[in-house]
Backbone of each chain as ProteinMPNN parsed JSONL, in Angstrom:
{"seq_chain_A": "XXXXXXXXXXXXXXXXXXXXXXXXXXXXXXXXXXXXXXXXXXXXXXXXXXXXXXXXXXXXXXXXXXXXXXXXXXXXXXXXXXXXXXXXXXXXXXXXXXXXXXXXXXXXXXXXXXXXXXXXXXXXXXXXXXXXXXXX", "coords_chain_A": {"N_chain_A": [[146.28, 100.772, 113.755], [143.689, 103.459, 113.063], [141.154, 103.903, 111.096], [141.027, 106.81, 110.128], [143.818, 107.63, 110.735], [145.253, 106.456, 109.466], [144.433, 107.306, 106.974], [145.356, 109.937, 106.952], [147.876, 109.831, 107.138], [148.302, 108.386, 104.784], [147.369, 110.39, 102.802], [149.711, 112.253, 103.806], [152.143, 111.438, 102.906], [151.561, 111.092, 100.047], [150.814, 113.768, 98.52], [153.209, 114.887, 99.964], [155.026, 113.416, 98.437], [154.148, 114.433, 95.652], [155.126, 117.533, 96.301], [157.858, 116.665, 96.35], [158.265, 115.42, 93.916], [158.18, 117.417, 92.225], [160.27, 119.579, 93.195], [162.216, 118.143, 92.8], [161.957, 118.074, 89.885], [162.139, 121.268, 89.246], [164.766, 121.31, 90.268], [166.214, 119.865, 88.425], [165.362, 121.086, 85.828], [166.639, 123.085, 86.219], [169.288, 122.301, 86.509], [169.675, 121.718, 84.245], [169.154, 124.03, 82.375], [170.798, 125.825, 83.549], [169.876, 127.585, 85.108], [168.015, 128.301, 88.416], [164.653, 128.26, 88.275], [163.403, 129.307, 91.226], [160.291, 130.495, 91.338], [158.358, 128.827, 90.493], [158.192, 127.008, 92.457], [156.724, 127.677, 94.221], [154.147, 127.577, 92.995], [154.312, 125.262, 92.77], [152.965, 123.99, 95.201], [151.055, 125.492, 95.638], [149.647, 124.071, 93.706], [149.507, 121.64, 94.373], [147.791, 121.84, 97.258], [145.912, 123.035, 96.266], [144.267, 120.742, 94.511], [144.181, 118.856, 96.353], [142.745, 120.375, 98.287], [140.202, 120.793, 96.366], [139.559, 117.74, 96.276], [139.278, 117.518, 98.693], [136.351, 118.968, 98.973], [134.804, 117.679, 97.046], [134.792, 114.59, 97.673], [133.604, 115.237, 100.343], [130.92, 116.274, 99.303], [130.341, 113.92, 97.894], [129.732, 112.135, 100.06], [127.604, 113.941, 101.555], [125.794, 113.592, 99.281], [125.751, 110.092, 98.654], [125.801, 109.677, 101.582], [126.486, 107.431, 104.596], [127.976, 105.138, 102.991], [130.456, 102.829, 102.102], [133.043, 103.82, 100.132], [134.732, 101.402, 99.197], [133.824, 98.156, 99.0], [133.35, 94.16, 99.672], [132.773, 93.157, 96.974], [133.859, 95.447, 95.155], [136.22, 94.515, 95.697], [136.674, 92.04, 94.815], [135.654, 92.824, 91.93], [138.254, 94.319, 91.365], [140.078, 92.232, 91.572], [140.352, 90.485, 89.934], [139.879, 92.644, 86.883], [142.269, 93.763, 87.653], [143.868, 91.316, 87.187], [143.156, 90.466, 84.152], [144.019, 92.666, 83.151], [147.248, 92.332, 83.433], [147.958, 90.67, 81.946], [146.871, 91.024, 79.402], [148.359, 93.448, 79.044], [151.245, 92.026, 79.39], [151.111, 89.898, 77.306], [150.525, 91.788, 75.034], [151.856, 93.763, 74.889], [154.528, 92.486, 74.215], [153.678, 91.465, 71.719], [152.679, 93.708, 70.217], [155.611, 94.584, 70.08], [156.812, 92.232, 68.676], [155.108, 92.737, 65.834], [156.089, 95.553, 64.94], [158.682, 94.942, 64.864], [158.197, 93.128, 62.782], [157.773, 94.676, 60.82], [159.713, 96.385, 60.373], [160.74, 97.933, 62.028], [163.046, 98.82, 64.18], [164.723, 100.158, 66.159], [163.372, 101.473, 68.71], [162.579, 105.193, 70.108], [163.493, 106.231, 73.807], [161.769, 108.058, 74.634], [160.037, 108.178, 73.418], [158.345, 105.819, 74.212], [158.222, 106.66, 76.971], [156.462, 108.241, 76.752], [154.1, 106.025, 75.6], [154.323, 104.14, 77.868], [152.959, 105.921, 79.654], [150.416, 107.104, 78.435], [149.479, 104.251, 78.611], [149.36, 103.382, 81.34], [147.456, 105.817, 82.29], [145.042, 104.226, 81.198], [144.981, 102.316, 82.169], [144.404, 103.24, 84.549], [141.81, 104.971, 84.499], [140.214, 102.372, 83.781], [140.437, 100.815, 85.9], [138.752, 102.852, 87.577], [136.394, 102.614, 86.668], [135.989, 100.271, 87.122], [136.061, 99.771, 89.573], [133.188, 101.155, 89.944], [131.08, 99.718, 89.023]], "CA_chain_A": [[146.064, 102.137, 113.239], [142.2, 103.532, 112.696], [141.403, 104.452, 109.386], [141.099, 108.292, 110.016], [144.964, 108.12, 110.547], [145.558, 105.782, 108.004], [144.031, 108.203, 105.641], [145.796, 111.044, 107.188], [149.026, 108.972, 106.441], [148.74, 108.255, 102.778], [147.435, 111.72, 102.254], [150.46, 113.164, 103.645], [153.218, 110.734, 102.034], [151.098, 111.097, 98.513], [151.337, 115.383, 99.053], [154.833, 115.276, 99.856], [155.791, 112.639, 97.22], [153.962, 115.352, 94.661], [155.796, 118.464, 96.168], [159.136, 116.434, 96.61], [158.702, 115.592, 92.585], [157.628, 119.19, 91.846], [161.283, 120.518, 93.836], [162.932, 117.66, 91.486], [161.365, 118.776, 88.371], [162.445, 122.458, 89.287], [166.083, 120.84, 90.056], [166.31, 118.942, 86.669], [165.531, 121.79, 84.888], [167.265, 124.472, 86.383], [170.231, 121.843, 86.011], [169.313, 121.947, 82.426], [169.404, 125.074, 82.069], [172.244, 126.51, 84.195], [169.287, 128.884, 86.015], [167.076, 127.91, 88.904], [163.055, 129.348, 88.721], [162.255, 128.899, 92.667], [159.252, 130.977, 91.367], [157.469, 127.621, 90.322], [157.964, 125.97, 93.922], [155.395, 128.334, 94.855], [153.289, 127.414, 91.895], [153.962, 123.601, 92.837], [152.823, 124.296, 96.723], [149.89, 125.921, 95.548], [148.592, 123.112, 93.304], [149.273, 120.731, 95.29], [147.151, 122.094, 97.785], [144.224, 123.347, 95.77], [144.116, 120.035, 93.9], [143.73, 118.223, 97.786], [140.738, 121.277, 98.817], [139.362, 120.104, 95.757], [139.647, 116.404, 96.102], [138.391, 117.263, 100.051], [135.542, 119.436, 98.779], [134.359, 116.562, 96.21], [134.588, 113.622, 98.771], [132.494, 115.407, 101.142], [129.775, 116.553, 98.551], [129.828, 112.938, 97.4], [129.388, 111.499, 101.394], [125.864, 114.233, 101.305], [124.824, 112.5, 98.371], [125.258, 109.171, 99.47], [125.235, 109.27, 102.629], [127.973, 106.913, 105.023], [128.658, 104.509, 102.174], [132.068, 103.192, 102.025], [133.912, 103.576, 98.754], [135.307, 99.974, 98.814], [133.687, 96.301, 99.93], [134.036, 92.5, 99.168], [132.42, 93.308, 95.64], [134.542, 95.824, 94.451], [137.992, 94.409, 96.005], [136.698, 90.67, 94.081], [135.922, 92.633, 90.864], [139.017, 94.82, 90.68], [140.874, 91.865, 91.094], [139.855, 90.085, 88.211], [140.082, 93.548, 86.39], [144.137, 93.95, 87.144], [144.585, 89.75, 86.374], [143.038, 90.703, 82.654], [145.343, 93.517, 82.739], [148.42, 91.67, 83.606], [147.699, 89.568, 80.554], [146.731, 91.875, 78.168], [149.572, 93.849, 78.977], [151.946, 91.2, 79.03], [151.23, 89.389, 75.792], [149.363, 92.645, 74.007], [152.865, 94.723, 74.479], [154.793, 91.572, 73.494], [152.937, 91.086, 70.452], [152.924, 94.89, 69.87], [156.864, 94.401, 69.702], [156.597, 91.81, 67.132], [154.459, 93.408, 65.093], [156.979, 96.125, 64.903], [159.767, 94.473, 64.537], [158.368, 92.105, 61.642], [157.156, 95.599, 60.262], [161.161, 96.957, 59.97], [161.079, 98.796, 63.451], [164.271, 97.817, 65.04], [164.861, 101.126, 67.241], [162.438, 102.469, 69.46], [163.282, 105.818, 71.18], [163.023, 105.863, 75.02], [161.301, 109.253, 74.755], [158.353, 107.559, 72.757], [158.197, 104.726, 75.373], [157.431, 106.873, 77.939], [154.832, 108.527, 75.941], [153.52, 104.985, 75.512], [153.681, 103.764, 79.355], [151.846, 107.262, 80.413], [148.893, 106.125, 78.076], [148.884, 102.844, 79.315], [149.037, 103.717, 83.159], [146.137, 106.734, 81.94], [143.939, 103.629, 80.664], [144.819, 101.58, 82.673], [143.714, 103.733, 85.71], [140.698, 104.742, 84.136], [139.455, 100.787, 83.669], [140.059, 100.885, 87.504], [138.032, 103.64, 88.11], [134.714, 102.23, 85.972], [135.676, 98.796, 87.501], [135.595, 100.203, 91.008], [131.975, 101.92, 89.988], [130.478, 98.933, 88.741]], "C_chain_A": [[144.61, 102.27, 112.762], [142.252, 103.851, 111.077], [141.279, 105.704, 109.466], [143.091, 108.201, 110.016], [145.545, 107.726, 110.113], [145.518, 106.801, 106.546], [145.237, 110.017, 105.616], [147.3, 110.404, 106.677], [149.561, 109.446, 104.94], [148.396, 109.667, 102.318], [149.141, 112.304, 102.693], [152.082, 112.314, 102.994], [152.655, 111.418, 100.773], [151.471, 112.656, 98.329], [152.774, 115.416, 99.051], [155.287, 114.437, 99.045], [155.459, 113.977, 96.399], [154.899, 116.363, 95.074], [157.536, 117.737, 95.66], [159.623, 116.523, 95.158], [158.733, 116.739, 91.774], [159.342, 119.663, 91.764], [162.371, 119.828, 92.34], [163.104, 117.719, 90.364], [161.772, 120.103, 88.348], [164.089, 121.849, 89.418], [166.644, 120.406, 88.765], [166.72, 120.171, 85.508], [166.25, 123.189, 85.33], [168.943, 123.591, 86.328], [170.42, 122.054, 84.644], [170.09, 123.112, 81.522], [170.097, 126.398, 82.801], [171.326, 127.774, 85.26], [168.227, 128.215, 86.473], [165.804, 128.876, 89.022], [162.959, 128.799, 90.297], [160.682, 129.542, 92.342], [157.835, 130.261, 91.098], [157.086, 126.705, 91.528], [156.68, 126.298, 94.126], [154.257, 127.847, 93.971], [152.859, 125.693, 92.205], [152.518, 123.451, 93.803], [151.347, 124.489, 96.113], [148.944, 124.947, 94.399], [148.425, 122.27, 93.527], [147.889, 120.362, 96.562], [145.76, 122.474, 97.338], [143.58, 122.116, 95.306], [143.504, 119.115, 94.943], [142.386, 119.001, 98.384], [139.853, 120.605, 97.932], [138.926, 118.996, 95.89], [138.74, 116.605, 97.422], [136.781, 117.879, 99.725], [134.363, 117.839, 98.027], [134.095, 115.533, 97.228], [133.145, 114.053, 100.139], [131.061, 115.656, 100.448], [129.097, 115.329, 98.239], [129.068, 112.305, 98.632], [128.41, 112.565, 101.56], [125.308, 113.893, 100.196], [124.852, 111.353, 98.627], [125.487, 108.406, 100.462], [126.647, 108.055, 103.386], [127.953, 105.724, 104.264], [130.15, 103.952, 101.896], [132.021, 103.045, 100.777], [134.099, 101.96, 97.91], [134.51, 99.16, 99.61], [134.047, 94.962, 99.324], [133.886, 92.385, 97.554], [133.617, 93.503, 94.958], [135.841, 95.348, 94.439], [137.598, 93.19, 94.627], [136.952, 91.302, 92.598], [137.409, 93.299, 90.318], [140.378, 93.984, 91.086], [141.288, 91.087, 89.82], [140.279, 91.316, 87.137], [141.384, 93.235, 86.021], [144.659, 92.397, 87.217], [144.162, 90.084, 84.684], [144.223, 91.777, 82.384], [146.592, 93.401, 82.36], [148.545, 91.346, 82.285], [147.716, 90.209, 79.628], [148.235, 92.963, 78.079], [151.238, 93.422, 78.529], [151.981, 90.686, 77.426], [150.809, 90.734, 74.465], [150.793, 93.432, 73.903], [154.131, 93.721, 73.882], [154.912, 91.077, 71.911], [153.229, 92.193, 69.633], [154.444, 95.016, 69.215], [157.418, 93.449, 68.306], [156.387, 92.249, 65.82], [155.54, 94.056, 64.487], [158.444, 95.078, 64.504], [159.822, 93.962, 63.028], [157.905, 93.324, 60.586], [158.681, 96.701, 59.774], [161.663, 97.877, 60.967], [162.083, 98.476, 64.079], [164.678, 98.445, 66.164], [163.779, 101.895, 67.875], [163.443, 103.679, 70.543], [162.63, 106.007, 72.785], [161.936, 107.19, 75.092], [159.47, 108.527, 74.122], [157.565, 106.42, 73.875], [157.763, 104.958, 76.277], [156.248, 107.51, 77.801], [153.649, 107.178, 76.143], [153.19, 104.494, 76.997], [153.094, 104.643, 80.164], [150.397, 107.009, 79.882], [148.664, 104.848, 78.88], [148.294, 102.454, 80.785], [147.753, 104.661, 83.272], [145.165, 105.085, 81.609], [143.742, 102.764, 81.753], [144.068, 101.954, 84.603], [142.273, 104.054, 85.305], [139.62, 103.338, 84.387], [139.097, 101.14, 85.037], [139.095, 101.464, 88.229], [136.329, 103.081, 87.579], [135.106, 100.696, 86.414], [135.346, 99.23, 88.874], [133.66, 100.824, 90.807], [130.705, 100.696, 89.669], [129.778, 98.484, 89.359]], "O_chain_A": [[144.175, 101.337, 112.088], [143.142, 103.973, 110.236], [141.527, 106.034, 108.307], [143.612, 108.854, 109.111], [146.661, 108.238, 110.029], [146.24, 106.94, 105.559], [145.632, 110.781, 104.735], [147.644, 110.762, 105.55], [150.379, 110.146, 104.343], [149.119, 110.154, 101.448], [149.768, 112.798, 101.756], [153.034, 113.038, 102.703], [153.309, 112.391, 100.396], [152.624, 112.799, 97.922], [153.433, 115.954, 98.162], [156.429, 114.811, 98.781], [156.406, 114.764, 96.362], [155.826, 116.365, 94.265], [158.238, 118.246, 94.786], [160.628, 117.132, 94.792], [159.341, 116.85, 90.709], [159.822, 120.036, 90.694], [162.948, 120.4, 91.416], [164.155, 117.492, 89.763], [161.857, 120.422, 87.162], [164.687, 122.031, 88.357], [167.685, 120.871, 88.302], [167.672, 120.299, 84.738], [166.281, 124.203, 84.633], [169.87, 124.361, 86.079], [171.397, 122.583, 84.114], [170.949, 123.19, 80.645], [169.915, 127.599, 82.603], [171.88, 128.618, 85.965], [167.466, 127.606, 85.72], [165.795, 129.945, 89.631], [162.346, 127.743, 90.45], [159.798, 129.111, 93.083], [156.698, 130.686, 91.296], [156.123, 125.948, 91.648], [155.714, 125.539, 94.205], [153.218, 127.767, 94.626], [151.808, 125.075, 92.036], [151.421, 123.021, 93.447], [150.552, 123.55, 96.168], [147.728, 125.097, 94.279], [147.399, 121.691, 93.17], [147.272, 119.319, 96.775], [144.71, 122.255, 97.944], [142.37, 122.079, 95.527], [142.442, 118.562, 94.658], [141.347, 118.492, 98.802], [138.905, 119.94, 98.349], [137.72, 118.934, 95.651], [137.636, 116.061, 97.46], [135.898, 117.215, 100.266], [133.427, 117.259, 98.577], [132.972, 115.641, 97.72], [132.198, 113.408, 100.588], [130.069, 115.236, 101.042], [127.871, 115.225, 98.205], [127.909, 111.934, 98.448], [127.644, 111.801, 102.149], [124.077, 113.924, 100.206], [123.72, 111.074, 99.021], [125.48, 107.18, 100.564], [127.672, 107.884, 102.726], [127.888, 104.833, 105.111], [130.98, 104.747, 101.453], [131.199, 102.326, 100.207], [133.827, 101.527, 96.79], [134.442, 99.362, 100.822], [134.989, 94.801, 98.549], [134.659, 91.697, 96.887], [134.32, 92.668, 94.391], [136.609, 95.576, 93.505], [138.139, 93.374, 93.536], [137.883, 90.886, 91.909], [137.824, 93.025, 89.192], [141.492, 94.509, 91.06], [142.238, 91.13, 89.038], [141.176, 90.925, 86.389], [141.818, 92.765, 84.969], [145.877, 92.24, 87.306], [145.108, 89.873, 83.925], [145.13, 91.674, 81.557], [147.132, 93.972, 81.413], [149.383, 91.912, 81.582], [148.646, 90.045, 78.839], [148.952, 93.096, 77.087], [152.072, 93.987, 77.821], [152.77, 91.071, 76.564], [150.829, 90.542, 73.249], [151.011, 93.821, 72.756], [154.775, 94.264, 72.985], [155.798, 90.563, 71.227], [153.84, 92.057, 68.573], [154.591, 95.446, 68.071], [158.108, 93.77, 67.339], [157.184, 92.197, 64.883], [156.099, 93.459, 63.567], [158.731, 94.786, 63.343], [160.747, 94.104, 62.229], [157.654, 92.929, 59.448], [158.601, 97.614, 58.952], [162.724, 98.496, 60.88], [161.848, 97.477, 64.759], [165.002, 97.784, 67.15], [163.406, 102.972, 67.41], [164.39, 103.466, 71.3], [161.414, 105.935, 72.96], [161.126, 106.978, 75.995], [158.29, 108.542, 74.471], [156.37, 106.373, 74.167], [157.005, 104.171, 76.845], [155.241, 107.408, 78.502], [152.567, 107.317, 76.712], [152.021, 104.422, 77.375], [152.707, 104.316, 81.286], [149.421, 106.77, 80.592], [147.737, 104.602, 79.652], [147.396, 101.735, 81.221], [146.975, 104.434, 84.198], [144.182, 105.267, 82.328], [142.647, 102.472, 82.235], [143.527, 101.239, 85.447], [141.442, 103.318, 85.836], [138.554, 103.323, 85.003], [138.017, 101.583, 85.428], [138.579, 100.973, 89.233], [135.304, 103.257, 88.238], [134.354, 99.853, 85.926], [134.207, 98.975, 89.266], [132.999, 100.793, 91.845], [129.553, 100.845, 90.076], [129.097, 97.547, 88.942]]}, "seq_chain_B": "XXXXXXXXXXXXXXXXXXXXXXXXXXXXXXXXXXXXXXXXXXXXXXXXXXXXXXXXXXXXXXXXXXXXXX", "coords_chain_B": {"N_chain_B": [[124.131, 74.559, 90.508], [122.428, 77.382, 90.657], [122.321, 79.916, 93.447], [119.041, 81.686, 94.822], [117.684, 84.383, 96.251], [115.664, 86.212, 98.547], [116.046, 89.066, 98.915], [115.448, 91.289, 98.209], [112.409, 91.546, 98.211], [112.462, 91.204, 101.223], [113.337, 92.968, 102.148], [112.059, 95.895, 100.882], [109.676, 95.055, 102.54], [109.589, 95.329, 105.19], [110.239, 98.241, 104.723], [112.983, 99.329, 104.437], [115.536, 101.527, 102.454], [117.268, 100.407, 99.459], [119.956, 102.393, 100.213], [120.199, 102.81, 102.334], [120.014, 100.671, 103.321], [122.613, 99.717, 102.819], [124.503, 101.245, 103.967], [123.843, 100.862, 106.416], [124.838, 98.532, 106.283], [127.563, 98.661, 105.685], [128.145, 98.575, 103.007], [128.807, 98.77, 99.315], [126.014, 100.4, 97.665], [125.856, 99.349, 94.452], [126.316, 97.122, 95.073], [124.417, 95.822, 96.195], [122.318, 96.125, 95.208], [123.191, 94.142, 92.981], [123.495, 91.835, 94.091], [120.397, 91.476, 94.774], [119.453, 91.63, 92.453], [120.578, 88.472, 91.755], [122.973, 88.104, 91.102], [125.214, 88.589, 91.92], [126.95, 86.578, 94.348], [126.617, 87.117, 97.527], [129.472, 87.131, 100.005], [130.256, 84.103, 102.757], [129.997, 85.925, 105.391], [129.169, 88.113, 104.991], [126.699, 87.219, 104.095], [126.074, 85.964, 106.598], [125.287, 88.666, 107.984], [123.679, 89.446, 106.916], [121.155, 87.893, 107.185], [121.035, 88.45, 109.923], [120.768, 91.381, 110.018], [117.838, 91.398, 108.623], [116.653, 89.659, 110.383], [115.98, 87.267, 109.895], [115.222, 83.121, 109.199], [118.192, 81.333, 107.339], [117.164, 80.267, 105.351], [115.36, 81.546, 104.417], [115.836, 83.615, 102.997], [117.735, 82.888, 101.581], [117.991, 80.254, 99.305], [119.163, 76.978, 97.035], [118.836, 77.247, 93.589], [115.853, 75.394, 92.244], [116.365, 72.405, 90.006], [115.214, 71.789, 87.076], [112.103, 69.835, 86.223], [112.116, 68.526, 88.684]], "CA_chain_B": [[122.96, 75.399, 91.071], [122.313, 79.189, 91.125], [121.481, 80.429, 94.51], [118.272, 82.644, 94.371], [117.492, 85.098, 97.16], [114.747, 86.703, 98.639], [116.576, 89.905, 100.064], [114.472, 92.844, 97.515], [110.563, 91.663, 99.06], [112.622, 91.14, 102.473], [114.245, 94.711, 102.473], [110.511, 96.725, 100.874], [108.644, 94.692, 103.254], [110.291, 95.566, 106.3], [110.299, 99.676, 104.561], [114.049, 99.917, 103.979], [116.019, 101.432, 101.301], [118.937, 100.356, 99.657], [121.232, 103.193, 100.304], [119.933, 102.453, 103.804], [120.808, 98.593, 103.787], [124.341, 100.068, 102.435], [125.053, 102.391, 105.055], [123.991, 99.865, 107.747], [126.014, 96.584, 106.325], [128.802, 98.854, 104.624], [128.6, 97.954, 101.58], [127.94, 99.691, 98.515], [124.387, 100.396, 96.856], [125.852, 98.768, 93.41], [126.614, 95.35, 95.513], [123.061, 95.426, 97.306], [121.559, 96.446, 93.814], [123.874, 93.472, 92.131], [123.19, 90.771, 95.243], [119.239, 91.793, 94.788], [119.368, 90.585, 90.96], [121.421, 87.562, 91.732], [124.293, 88.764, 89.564], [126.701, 88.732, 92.581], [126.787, 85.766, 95.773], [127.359, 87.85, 98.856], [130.613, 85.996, 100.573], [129.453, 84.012, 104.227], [129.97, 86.949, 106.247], [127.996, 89.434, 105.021], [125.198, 86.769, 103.972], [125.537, 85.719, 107.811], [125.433, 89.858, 108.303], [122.512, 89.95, 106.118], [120.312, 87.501, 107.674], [121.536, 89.178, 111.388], [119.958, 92.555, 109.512], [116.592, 91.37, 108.375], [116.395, 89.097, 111.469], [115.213, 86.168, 109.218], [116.07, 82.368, 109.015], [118.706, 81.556, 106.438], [116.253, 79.919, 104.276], [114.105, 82.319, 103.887], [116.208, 84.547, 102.53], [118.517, 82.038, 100.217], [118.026, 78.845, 98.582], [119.448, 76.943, 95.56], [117.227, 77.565, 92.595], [115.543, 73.531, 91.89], [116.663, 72.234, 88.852], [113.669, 71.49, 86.178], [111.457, 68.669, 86.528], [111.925, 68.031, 90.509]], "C_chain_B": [[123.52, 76.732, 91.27], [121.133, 78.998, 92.685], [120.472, 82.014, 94.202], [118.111, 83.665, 96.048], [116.137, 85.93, 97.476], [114.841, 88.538, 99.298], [115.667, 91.361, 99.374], [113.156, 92.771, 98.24], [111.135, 92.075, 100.425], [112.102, 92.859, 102.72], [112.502, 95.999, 102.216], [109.44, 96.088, 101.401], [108.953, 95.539, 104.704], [110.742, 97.608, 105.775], [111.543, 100.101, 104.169], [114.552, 100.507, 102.551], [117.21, 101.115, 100.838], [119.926, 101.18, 100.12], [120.726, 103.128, 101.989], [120.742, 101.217, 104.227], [122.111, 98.761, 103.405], [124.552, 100.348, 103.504], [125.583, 100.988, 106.156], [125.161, 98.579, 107.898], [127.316, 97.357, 105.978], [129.321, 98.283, 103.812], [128.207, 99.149, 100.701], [126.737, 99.718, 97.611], [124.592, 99.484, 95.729], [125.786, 97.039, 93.929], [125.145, 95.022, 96.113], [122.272, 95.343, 95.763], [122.399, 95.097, 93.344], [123.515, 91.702, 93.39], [121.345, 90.491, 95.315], [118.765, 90.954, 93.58], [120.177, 89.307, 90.767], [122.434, 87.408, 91.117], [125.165, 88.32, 90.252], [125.826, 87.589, 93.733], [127.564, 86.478, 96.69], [128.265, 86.543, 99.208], [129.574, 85.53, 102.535], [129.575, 84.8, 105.335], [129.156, 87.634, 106.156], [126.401, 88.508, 104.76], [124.87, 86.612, 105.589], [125.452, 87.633, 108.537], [123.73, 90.563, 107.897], [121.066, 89.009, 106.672], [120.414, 88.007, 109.901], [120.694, 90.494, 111.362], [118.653, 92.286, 109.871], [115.864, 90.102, 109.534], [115.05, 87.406, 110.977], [115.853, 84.584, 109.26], [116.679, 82.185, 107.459], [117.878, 80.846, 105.397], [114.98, 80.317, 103.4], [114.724, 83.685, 102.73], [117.312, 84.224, 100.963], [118.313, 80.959, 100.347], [119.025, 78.287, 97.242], [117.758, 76.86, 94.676], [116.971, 75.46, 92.073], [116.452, 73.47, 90.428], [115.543, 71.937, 88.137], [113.575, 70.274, 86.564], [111.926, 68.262, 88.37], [110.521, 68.756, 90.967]], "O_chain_B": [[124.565, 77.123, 91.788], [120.057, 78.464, 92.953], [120.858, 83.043, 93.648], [118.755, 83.156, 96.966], [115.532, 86.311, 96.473], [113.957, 89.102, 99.944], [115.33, 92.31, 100.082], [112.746, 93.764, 98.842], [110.633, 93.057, 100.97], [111.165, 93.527, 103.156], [112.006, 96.693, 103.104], [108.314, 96.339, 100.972], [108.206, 96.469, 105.008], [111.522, 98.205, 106.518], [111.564, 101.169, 103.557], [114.048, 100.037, 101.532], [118.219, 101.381, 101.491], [120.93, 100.575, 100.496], [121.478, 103.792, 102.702], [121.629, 100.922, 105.027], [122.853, 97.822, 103.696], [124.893, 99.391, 104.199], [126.626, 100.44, 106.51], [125.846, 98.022, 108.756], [128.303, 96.621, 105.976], [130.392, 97.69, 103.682], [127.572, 100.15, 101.033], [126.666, 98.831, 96.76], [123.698, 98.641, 95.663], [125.342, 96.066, 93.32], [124.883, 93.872, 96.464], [121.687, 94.316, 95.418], [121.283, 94.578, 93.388], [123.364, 90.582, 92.9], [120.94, 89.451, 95.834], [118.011, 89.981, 93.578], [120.477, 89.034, 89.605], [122.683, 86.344, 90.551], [126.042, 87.651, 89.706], [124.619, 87.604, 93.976], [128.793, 86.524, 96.738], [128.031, 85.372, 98.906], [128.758, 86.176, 103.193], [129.204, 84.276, 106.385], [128.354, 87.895, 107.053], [125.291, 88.922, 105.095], [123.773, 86.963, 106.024], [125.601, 87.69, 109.758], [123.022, 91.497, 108.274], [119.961, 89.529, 106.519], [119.659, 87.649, 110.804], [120.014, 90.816, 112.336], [118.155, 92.64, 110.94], [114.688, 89.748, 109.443], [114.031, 86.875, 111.42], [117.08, 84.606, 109.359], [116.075, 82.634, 106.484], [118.307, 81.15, 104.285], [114.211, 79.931, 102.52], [114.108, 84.408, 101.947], [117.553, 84.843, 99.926], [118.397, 80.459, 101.469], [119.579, 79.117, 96.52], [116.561, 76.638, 94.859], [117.798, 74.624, 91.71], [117.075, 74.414, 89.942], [114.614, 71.791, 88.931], [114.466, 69.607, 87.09], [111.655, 67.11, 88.706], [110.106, 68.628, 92.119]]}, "name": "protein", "num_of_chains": 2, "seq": "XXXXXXXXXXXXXXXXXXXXXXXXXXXXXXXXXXXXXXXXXXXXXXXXXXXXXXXXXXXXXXXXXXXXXXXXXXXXXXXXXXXXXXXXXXXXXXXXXXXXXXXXXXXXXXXXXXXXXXXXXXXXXXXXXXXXXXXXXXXXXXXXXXXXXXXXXXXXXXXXXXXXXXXXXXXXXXXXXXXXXXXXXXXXXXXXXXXXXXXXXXXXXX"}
């Protein structure tokens, strides 16, 4: 497979994963609440799509600034593996520890609602790093 | 031993610029910029990619650095 239809690929899995969770998120809550909005599909559809013009607009602006550059080489793959092995680790023992803490602190119930609060930061930081380790 | 390199005189002797010597090897400017200051050891592909470029022998372009007193 070339990489133009490689790319064309994961764009259109990644796209239809987002709408598919969009339809699910409109299912959920129109379960919820005994009444379906379809008037949000449209709302999904359409940010889905602007969010991809954008992303295509950006990519090309960046390839006339510099020029046929690839994104990724032997550098960046070496440092962002190093990167997500510190991660592993820090994650591992740092949410571990975190639990301790808590615990020896009189915490005994965490609710799952806070948890996912907590692994949305962590996946936010932890993508970030990625992004200033990839730039490096 | 640190390997030292000669690939910054090579590259502004010969007129290129980095985002040039990117393009051409596909790599990116930060790794040519980071391979330039000896920060990073290109892997033996691209060094044998990089002396294929500047059409140099490999000794002219990398060495190990001596150790003191030799």
């Amino acid at each position: 497979m070339n990489n133009q239809k490689l790319q064309i690929t994961i764009w259109s899995v990644v796209i239809g994963c987002m709408i598919i969770g969009g339809f699910l998120g409109v299912y959920i809550i129109g379960k919820e609440a005994g009444e379906y909005n379809y008037e949000i599909v449209i709302a999904i559809i359409v940010g889905v799509v602007l969010g991809f013009i954008i992303y295509l607009l950006f990519s090309k602006w960046n390839k006339k600034r510099n020029g046929n550059v690839p994104d990724v080489d032997e550098r960046s793959v070496l440092l962002m593996k190093s990167y997500l092995m510190g991660v592993l680790y820090v994650v591992l023992f740092g949410s571990g520890a975190v639990l301790l803490i808590l615990y020896s602190m009189g915490v005994h119930f965490i609710e799952t609602g806070l948890l996912i609060v907590c692994m949305m930061g962590l996946y936010m930081l932890i993508g970030l790093g990625a992004i200033i380790t990839k730039r490096l | 031993m640190k390997v030292i390199n000669h690939i910054k005189e090579i590259r502004q002797k010969k007129g290129i610029t980095q985002v040039k010597m990117a393009e051409d090897l596909q790599i990116t400017r930060q790794t040519v910029n980071a391979i330039e200051k000896n920060k990073y050891n290109p892997s033996l592909e691209l060094a044998l990619k990089l002396i294929q470029y500047f059409d140099v022998p490999i000794e002219e372009l990398f060495y190990l650095e001596k150790p003191e007193g030799e």
